[in-house]
LOBADO-579086 format. One record per residue (C-alpha): x, y, z. Coordinates in steps of 0.2 Angstrom, whole numbers, padded with zeros to 4 digits, always signed. Each point is the difference from the previous one (the first is absolute). Layout:
N
XYZ;...
//
This chain:
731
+0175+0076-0100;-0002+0011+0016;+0008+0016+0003;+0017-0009+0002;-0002-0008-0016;-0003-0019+0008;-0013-0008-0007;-0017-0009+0010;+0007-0017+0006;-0013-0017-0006;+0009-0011+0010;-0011-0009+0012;-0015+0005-0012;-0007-0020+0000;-0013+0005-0011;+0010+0007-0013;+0008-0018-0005;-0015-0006-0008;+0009+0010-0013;+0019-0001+0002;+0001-0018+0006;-0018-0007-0006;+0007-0020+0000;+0007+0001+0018;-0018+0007+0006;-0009-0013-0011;+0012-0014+0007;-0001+0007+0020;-0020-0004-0001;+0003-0017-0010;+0011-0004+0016;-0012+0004+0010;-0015-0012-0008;+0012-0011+0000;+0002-0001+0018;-0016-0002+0003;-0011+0017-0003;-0015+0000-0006;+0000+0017-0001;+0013+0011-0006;-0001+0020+0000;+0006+0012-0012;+0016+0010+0002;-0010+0017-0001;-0001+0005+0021;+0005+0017-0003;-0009+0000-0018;-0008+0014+0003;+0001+0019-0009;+0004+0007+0021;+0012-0012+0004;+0010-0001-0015;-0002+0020-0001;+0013-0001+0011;+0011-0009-0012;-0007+0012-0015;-0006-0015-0007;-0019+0003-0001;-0001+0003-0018;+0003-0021-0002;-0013-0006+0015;-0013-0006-0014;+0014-0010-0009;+0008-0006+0016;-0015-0007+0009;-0006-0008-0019;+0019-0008-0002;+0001-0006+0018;-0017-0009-0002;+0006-0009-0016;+0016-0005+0007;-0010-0008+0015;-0011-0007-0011;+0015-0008-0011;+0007-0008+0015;-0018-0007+0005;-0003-0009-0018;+0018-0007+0000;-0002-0008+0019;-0017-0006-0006;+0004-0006-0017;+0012-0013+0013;-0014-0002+0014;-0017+0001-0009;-0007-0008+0014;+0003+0016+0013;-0003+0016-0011;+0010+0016+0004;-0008+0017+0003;+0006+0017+0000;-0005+0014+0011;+0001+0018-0002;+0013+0009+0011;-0009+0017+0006;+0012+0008+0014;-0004+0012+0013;+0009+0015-0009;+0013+0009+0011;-0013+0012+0005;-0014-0002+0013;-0019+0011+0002;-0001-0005+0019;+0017+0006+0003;+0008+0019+0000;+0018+0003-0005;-0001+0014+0007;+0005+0003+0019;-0007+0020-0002;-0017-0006-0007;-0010-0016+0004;-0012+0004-0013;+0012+0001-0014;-0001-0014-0013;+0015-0002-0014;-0011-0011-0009;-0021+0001-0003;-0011-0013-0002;-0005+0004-0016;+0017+0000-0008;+0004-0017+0009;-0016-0007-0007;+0004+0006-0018;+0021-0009+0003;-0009-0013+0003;-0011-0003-0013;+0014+0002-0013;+0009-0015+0009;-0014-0009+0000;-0004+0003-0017;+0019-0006-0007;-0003-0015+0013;-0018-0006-0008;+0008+0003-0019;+0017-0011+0004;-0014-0015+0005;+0002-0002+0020;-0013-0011+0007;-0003+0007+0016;+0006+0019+0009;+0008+0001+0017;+0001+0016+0009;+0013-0002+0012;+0010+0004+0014;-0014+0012+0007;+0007+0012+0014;-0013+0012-0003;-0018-0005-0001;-0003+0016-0010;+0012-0004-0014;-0008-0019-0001;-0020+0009-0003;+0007+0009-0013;+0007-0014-0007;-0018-0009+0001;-0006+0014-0007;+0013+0001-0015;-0004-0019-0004;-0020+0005-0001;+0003+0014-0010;+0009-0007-0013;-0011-0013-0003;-0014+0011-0001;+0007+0013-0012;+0004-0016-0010;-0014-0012+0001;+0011-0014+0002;-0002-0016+0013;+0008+0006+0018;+0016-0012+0004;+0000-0006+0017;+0008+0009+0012;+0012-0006+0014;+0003+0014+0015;+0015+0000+0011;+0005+0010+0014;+0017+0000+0012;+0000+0004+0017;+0015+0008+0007;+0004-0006+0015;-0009-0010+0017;-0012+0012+0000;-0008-0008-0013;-0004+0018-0009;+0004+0006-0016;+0010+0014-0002;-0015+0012-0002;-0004-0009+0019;-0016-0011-0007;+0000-0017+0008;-0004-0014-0010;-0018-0004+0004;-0002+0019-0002;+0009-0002-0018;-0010-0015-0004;-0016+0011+0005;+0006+0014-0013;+0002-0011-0016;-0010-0014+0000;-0013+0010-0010;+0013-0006-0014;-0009-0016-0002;+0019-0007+0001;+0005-0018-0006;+0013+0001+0014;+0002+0011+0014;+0019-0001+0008;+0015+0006+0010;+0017+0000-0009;+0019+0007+0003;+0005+0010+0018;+0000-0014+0014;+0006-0020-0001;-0012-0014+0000;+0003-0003+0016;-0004+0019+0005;-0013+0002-0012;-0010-0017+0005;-0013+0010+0015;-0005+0012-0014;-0001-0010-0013;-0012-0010+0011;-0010+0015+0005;-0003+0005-0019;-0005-0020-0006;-0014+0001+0016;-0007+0014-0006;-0001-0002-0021;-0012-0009-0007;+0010-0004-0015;+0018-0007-0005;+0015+0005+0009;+0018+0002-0004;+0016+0003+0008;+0017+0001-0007;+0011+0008+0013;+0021+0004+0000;+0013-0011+0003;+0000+0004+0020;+0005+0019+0006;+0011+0011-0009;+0019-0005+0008;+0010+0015+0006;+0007+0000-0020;-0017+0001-0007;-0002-0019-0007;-0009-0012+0007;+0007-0017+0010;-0012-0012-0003;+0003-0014-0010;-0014-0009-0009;-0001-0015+0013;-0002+0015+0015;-0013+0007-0012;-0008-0014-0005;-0002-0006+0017;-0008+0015+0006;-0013-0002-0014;-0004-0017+0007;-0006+0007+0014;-0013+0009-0011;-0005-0016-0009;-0003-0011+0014;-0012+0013+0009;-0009+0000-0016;+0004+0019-0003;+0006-0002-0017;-0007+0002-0020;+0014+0011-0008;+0018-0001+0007;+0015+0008-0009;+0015+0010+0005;+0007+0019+0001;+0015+0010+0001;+0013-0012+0004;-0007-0015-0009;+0007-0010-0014;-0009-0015-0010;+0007-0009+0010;-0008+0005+0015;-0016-0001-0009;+0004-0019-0006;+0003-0004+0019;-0015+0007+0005;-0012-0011-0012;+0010-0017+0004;-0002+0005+0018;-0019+0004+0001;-0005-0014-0013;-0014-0009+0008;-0004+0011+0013;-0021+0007+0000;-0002+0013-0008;-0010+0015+0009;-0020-0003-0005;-0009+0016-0005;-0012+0006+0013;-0020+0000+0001;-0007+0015-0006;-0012+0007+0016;-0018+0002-0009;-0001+0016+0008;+0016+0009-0001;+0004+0014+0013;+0008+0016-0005;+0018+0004+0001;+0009+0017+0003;+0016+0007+0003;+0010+0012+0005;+0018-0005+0005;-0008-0014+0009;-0016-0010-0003;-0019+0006+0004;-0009-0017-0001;-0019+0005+0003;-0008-0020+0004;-0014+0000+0007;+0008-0001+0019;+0009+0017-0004;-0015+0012+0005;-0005+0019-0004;+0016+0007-0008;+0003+0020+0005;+0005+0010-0015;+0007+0016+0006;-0007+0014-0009;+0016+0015+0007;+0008-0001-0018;-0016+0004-0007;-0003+0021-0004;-0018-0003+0001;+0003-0009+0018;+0012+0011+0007;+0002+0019+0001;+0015-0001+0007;+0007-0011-0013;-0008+0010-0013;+0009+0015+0006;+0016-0008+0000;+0000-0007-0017;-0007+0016-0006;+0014+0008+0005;+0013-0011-0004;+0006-0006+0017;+0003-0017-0005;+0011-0007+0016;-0017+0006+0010;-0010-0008-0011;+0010-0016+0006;-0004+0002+0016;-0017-0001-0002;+0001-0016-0011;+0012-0007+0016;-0016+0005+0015;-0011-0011-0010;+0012-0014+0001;+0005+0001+0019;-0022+0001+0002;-0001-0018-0009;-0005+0004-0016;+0001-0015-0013;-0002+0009-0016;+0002+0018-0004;-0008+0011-0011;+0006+0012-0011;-0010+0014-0009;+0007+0016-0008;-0015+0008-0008;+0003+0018+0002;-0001+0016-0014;+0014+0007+0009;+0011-0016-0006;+0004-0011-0011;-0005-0016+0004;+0010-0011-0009;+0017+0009+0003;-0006+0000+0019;-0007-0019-0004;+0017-0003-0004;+0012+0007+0011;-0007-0002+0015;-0003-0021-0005;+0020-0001-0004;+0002+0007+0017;-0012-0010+0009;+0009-0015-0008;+0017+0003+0008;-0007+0002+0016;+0001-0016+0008;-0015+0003+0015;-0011+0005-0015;+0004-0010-0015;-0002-0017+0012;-0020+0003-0004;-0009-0001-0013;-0005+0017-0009;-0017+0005-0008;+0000+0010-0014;-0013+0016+0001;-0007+0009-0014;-0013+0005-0012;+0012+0002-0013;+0005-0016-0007;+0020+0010-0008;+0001+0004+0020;-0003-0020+0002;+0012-0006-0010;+0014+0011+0004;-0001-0009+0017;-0001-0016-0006;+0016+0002-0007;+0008+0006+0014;-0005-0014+0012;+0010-0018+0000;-0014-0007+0011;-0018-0006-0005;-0013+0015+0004;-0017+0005-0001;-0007+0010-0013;-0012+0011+0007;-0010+0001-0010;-0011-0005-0017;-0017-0002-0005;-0014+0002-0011;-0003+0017-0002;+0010+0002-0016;-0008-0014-0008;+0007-0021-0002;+0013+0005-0014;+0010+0013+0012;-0004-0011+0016;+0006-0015-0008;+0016+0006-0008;+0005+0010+0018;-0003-0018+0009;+0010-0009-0011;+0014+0013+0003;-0002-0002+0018;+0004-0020-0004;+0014+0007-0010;+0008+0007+0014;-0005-0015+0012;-0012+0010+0010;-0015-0001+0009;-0013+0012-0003;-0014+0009+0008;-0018+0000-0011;-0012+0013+0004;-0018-0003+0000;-0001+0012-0013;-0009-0003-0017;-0002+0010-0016;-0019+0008+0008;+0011+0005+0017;+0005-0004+0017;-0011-0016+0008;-0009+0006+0013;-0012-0014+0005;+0002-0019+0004;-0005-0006-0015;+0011+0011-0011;+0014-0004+0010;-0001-0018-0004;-0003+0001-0018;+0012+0013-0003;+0013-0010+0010;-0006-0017-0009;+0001+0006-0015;+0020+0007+0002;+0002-0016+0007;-0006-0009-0017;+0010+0011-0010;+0016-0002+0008;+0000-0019+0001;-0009-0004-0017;+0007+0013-0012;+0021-0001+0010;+0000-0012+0013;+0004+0012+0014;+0007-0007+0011;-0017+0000+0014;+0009-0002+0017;+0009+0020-0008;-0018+0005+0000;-0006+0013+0013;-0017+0005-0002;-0003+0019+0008;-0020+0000+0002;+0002+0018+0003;-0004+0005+0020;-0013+0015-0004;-0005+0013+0013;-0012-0005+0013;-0012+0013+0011;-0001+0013-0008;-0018+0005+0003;-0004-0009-0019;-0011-0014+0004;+0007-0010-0017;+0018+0003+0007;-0006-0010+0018;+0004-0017-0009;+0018+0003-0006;+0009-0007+0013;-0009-0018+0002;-0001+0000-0019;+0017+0000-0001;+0003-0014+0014;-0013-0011-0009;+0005+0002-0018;+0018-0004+0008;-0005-0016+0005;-0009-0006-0018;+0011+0005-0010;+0014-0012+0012;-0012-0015+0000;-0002+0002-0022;+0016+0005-0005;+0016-0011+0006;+0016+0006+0006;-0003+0018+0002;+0005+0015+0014;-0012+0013+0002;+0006+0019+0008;-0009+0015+0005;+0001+0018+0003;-0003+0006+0018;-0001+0015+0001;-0013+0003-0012;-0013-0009+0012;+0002+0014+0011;+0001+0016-0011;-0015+0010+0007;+0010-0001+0017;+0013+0009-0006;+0010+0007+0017;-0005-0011+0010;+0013-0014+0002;-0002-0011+0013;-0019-0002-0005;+0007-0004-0018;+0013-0013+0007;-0015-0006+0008;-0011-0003-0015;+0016-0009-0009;+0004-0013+0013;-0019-0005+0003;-0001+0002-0018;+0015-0014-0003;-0007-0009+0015;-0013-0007-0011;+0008+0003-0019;+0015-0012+0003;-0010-0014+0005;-0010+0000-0017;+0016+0004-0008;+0010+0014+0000;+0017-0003+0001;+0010+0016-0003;-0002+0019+0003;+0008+0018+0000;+0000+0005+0014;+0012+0011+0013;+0011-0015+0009;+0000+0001+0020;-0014+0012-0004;-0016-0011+0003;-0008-0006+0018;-0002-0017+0003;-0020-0005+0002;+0002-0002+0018;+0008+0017+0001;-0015+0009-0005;-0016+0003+0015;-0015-0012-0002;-0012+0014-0006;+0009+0008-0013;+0004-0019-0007;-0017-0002+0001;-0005+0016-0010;+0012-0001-0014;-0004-0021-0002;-0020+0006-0001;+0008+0015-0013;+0011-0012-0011;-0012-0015+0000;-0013+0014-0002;-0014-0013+0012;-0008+0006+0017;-0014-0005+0009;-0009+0016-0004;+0008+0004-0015;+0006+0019+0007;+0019-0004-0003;+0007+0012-0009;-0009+0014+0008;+0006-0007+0018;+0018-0001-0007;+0000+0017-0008;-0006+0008+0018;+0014-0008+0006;+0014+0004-0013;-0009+0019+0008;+0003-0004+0015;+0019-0008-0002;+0003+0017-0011;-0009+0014+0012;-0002-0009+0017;-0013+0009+0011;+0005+0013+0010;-0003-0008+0019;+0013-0013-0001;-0009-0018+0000;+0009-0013+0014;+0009-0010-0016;+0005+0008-0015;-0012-0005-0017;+0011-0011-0006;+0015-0012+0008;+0016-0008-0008;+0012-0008+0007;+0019+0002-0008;+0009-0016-0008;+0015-0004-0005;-0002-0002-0022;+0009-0019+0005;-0017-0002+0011;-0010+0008-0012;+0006-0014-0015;+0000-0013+0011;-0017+0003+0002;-0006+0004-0016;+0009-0017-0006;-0011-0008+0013;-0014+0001-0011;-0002-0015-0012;-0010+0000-0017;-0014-0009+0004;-0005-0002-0020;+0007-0015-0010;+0000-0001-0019;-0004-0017-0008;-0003+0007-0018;+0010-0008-0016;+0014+0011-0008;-0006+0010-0016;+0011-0008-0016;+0009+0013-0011;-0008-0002-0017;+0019-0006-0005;+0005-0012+0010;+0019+0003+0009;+0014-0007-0003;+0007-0006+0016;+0021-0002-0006;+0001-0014+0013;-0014-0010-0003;+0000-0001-0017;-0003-0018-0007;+0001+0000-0018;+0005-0016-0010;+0020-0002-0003;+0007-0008-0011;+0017-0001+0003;+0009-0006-0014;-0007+0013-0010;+0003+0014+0013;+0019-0005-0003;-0001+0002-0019;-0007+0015+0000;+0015+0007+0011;+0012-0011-0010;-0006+0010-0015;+0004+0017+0009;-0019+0003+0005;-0009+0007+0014;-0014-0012+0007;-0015+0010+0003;-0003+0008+0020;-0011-0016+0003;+0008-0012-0005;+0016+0008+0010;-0012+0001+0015;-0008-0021-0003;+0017-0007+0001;+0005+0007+0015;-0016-0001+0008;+0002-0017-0005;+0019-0005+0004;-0002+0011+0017;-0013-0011+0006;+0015-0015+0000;+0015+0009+0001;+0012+0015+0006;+0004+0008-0016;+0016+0010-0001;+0007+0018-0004;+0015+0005-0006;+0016+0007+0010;+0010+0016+0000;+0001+0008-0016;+0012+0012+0005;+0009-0011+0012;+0003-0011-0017;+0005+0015-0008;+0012+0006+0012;+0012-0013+0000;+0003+0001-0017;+0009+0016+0005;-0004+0009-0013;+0009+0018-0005;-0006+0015-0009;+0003-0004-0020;-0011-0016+0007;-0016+0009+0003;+0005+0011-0016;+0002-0013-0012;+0001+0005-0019;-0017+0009+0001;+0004+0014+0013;+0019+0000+0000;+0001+0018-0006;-0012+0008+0011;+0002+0014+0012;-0013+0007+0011;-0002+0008+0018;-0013-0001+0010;-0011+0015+0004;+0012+0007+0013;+0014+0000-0011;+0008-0017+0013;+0006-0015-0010;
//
C-alpha cells in the first residue's frame, strides 16, 4: 500500500491476464486466426522487467512472457487442428517499454537518461528469454518510437542467442510514426529508421499503430521502395476520435487496405489499436486475389547507407562527402578547450558551424588525459541527439579506445561510423571489434595498420587493406558496402627523400584496392599531408584541395576535414597549384620538386623584405556551398568489376530462404503444441508470400478493452491479496 494505505492499482495491466484470465487471452487470439491471421502475437507488449516495474510486477516477467507464449501457442494448434491446410504462427510481442534512450524527460537536462542502454538490453533479454521457452515462432519488436530502444532490442535478440547457442528466431521489426511528418517520435523518418535496423537481417521490416491506412499509405510506400525484403503494415482503425476510440468500421478499413493491394504494396497486413477480428476477417475477403508485392533485386554491388535523423545514401552520383572534424579534440582547440572545461552548450555551437558550413557527417573524438572519454563520449552523444540541426546527420564515432567506442554506439539511434579498427592488435581482437560494429549496425573505418605497423608504401597499403577486407567478409560476412578503408595519408616534404612518395602512394593504393575489393568507401586524413607546414594555412589548404583534386577521382569518397574551410581548385593561382600537384604526385620534369616547394613554403612564411608586385601565393575566398559543389564535381574515374568474397558460412538471407515444406507435417507439429524450426518458419512464408497477402492479427488490447475489465479481473485468484507501491510511494 502507499503512504495512504491504498494499494498499487493492476487494472489496465493487459499482460497480467495471462495469469488471472488465461482462457479469455487464449480465446482472443483463436478469434483472431479465425478471422483470417496467419499471425497472431502474444499478449506480452509491456512484458518487460521496465515496464511492468511500473506495476511492481517484475519479479513475474520470465513467467509472464513463457505463459503468454503458450497460451498463443494453444490458440494456434486449436485453429490448425480445424484448418490444417493454413497453419497458425505465433509471434513474440516485444514493446517499446515506456522509456526512451533518444529522448530526455528532463526539461533542465537534455543529456539526462532515466533509462541506459545496458539495462534496456538486459529487460529484454529476459522477455525474450520467457518468449523463446513458451515456443513462439517468430519475435516482433514493435511499435518503435525511438530507433534507439528498437537497436537494443536487435541487440537483446543477438545476445540471447549467443549466450545460449540456440538457432536465432526470425525477427519482424515495426516502427509508428506519429503524425504527417512521417517521423518517429525520436524525429527519425522512415527511410532513416529503415537505414538504422536493417543490419537486423529482418524477415519483415514494418509500420504499425499511430496514423490510418489511409494516412499511413505515403509512408508505408516510402519504406516497401527502399527494403529489400518483406513488408508489413497493420495500422489503427482510422485517427483517434475526440473520445479516444476509433471510427472506422471494418469495411472503411478494409477498403483503405485495398488500395494497398491493388498497388501491389502488400505481404503482411493486419490491424492496431481499434481493430477487432472482425476487421482482420474483412480485410483478407477484401484483398483476396489481389498481387502480392514481389521481393525486390538485390543490386550486385550494394551501396552504403547512413543516418542520422534522415538518410545519407552514398551511390556512386553522391560525390566527395565532408566530415567535419570541429567535434573532434584533436581537430579543434577551441573545442578541446571547451569540453575540457566543461562548457557543454558551447561545445554545441561548434557542432551547430559545422552544420551551417555543409558538413555531411561529423566526427566526434574525446581523447584527452584531462577527461574521461567515455563519460564525455556519452553526454555529449545524448545531447547531440536532441538537437534536431545536429542529429539530422550521420555521426562518426572517434576513438582509440574501443569502451569510448561503444559508449557512443549506444547513445546514437542513427547508423554511424566507427572510426576506427584494424590490424595492429592482431585478427582475433580486430575481428571481434568488427563484429560489434555490425552489432550496433555501423559502418566502420579500417586502418591500414597491421600487426608489423603502420603501411607506409603502395604495396603495404594494398595487402594490409586486402587482407582486412578477406577477414571481414570470409570469417563474419561484414557487411562490404559498411567498409571504409583509411589508407593512411602520411607526411609528404619533409626534406626525407623516402617520405617524397607518400602522397601519390596513397592516391594509387586508393584506386587498387576500389577495382579488387567491391563495395567499399575509402577516407583520409588531411592534415597529416601537410604536417611540416605547420603555420602556414593557406599553403596547407592548398596541398589538400590539389591533393583531393586528384585522390577522389581514384577513389576517395570521404574526409575529415574543417567544412567551409577548403578553397575550391580554381580558387587557388596557377603556380602554386602547379607546385603542390608536382609535390603530391611527387613528378617534375627535372625532379627538383620538393626542394622548389619548400623555397616556396619559405617564401609564403618569410616573404622578402622588398615587396614583390603579387603576393607568393593567391586564393580566392568561396562560399563552403561553392567549395562542395565543386569537390562533388569530381567523379570516380575507377570502376570495380571483381566478384564478391563468400563468407566461409554461407548467410542466411530470412527472405530468400527456399527450403522444402511440407505442409501437412508443419501443421502436425503445431497441432502437437511444437515449435517448427526458424527455417521451416522462414520456407513457408517465403513460399506462401510469393502467392498471397498473408495476414496479421488485430488489436490485442482494443479486444481487451471492451471486455471492461475491473480490478479483481486483472488480480485473479493469484494476486488477489497483494499490495505494493511503486517507487514513489503513488498507487
Amino acid at each position: 500500500v502507499d503512504a495512504n494505505g491504498v494499494p498499487v492499482s493492476l487494472k489496465g495491466n493487459n499482460d497480467l491476464l495471462c495469469f488471472s484470465k488465461p482462457d479469455l487471452v487464449k480465446d482472443i487470439h483463436k478469434e483472431y486466426f479465425m478471422g483470417g491471421s496467419d499471425i497472431c502475437e502474444t499478449n506480452t507488449f509491456n512484458g518487460t522487467t521496465i515496464s511492468q516495474g511500473e506495476y511492481k510486477m517484475q519479479d513475474v516477467v520470465y513467467e509472464m512472457n513463457k505463459l503468454g507464449a503458450e497460451l498463443a501457442k494453444k490458440a494456434a494448434a486449436e485453429v490448425t487442428k480445424e484448418q490444417p491446410h493454413k497453419p497458425r504462427f505465433v509471434a513474440g510481442a516485444v514493446g517499446p517499454t515506456s522509456r526512451t534512450l533518444s529522448v530526455s524527460p528532463s526539461v533542465e537536462d537534455p543529456s539526462f537518461r532515466n533509462v541506459t542502454w545496458d539495462e534496456l538490453v538486459e529487460a529484454y533479454v529476459d522477455q525474450i528469454r520467457g518468449l523463446h521457452d513458451g515456443g513462439v515462432d517468430l519475435l516482433m519488436i514493435e511499435t518503435i518510437f525511438d530507433t534507439q530502444n528498437a537497436k537494443a532490442a536487435i541487440y537483446a535478440v543477438d545476445e540471447y542467442f549467443e549466450r545460449t547457442g540456440k538457432e536465432r528466431l526470425p525477427v519482424m521489426i515495426s516502427a509508428t510514426i506519429v503524425d504527417n511528418s512521417g517521423r518517429t517520435l525520436s524525429g527519425q523518418t522512415i527511410e532513416a529508421f529503415f537505414v538504422s535496423v536493417k543490419h537486423a537481417r529482418a524477415f519483415t521490416i514494418g509500420i504499425n499503430c499511430a496514423l490510418g491506412a489511409a494516412q499511413m499509405k505515403k509512408f508505408y510506400k516510402t519504406l516497401s521502395d527502399i527494403n529489400l525484403g518483406w513488408c508489413h503494415v497493420y495500422p489503427n482503425a482510422g485517427l483517434p476520435n475526440a473520445m479516444g476510440g476509433y471510427d472506422e468500421d471494418p469495411d472503411k478499413f478494409a477498403t483503405n487496405l485495398l488500395d494497398y493491394a491493388q498497388d501491389g504494396l502488400l505481404n503482411f497486413v493486419g490491424g492496431c489499436c481499434g481493430t477487432f477480428p472482425s476487421h482482420i476477417k474483412a480485410v483478407a475477403d477484401k484483398v483476396n486475389g489481389c498481387p502480392v508485392r514481389k521481393l525486390p533485386e538485390l543490386p550486385k554491388y550494394p551501396c552504403m547507407q547512413l543516418s542520422g535523423l534522415e538518410p545519407c545514401i552514398l551511390t556512386p552520383d553522391s560525390g566527395f562527402q565532408w566530415v567535419g572534424e570541429r567535434c573532434n579534440l584533436m581537430g579543434s582547440a577551441k573545442f578541446k578547450k571547451l569540453v575540457d572545461a566543461y562548457k557543454w552548450d558551447e561545445a554545441m555551437e561548434v557542432c551547430l558551424a559545422q552544420c551551417d558550413k555543409k558538413a555531411d557527417i561529423l566526427d566526434f573524438n574525446f581523447d584527452s588525459d584531462l577527461i574521461d572519454g567515455k563519460t564525455a563520449m556519452g553526454k555529449f552523444m545524448r545531447l547531440c541527439v536532441t538537437e534536431p540541426n545536429v542529429a539530422r546527420l550521420p555521426f562518426m564515432i572517434d576513438s582509440s579506445k574501443w569502451p569510448v567506442i561503444e559508449e557512443g554506439l549506444k547513445c546514437v539511434q542513427g547508423k554511424c561510423i566507427v572510426n576506427s579498427i584494424s590490424l595492429k592488435p592482431g585478427e582475433a581482437e580486430f575481428l571481434a571489434h568488427a563484429k560489434q560494429c555490425m552489432r550496433f549496425g555501423a559502418a566502420v573505418v579500417i586502418m591500414a595498420f597491421d600487426e608489423q605497423g603502420q603501411a607506409a608504401t603502395f604495396e603495404d597499403k594494398v595487402r594490409i587493406c586486402q587482407r582486412s577486407y578477406k577477414l571481414l567478409r570470409e570469417k563474419l560476412n561484414f557487411p562490404p558496402e559498411d567498409i571504409i578503408f583509411d589508407c593512411n595519408v602520411l607526411t609528404i616534404a619533409t626534406g626525407l627523400p623516402e617520405h617524397n612518395s607518400y602522397g601519390i602512394d596513397f592516391i594509387n593504393a586508393v584506386a587498387e584496392i576500389k577495382r579488387t575489393c567491391p563495395c567499399v568507401s575509402f577516407s583520409g586524413g588531411l592534415s597529416n599531408l601537410s604536417f611540416s607546414f605547420r603555420g602556414l594555412t593557406a599553403l596547407r589548404d592548398a596541398m589538400h584541395t590539389v591533393f583531393l583534386q586528384h585522390a577522389v577521382p581514384k577513389g576517395l569518397n570521404m574526409s575529415i576535414v574543417n567544412p567551409g574551410g577548403l578553397p575550391r581548385y580554381q580558387d587557388i593561382d596557377a603556380k602554386t597549384r602547379k607546385l603542390c600537384e608536382e609535390v603530391i604526385l611527387n613528378k617534375s620534369d627535372d625532379g627538383k620538386h620538393v626542394e622548389r616547394f619548400l623555397e616556396f613554403a619559405e617564401q609564403v612564411k618569410n616573404p622578402p623584405a622588398a615587396a614583390p608586385p603579387a603576393p607568393a601565393m593567391k586564393i580566392e575566398k568561396s562560399s563552403p556551398d561553392q567549395q562542395k559543389e565543386s569537390l562533388r564535381s569530381l567523379k570516380c574515374e575507377v570502376e570495380c568489376s571483381a566478384e564478391h568474397i563468400q563468407p566461409e558460412q554461407p548467410p542466411v538471407d530470412p527472405c530468400r530462404l527456399d527450403c522444402p515444406v511440407d505442409k501437412q507435417a508443419l501443421a502436425e507439429k503445431i497441432i502437437a503444441g511444437q515449435t517448427p524450426s526458424p527455417s521451416e518458419v522462414l520456407s513457408y512464408f517465403n513460399k506462401e508470400l510469393k502467392e498471397r497477402i498473408c495476414f496479421l492479427d488485430g488489436g490485442m488490447g482494443t479486444r481487451i478493452q471492451a471486455e471492461k475489465l475491473e480490478e479483481a479481473d486483472y488480480r485473479g485468484d493469484r494476486f488477489k491479496d497483494w499490495s505494493d507501491v511503486d517507487a514513489n510511494g503513488v498507487p
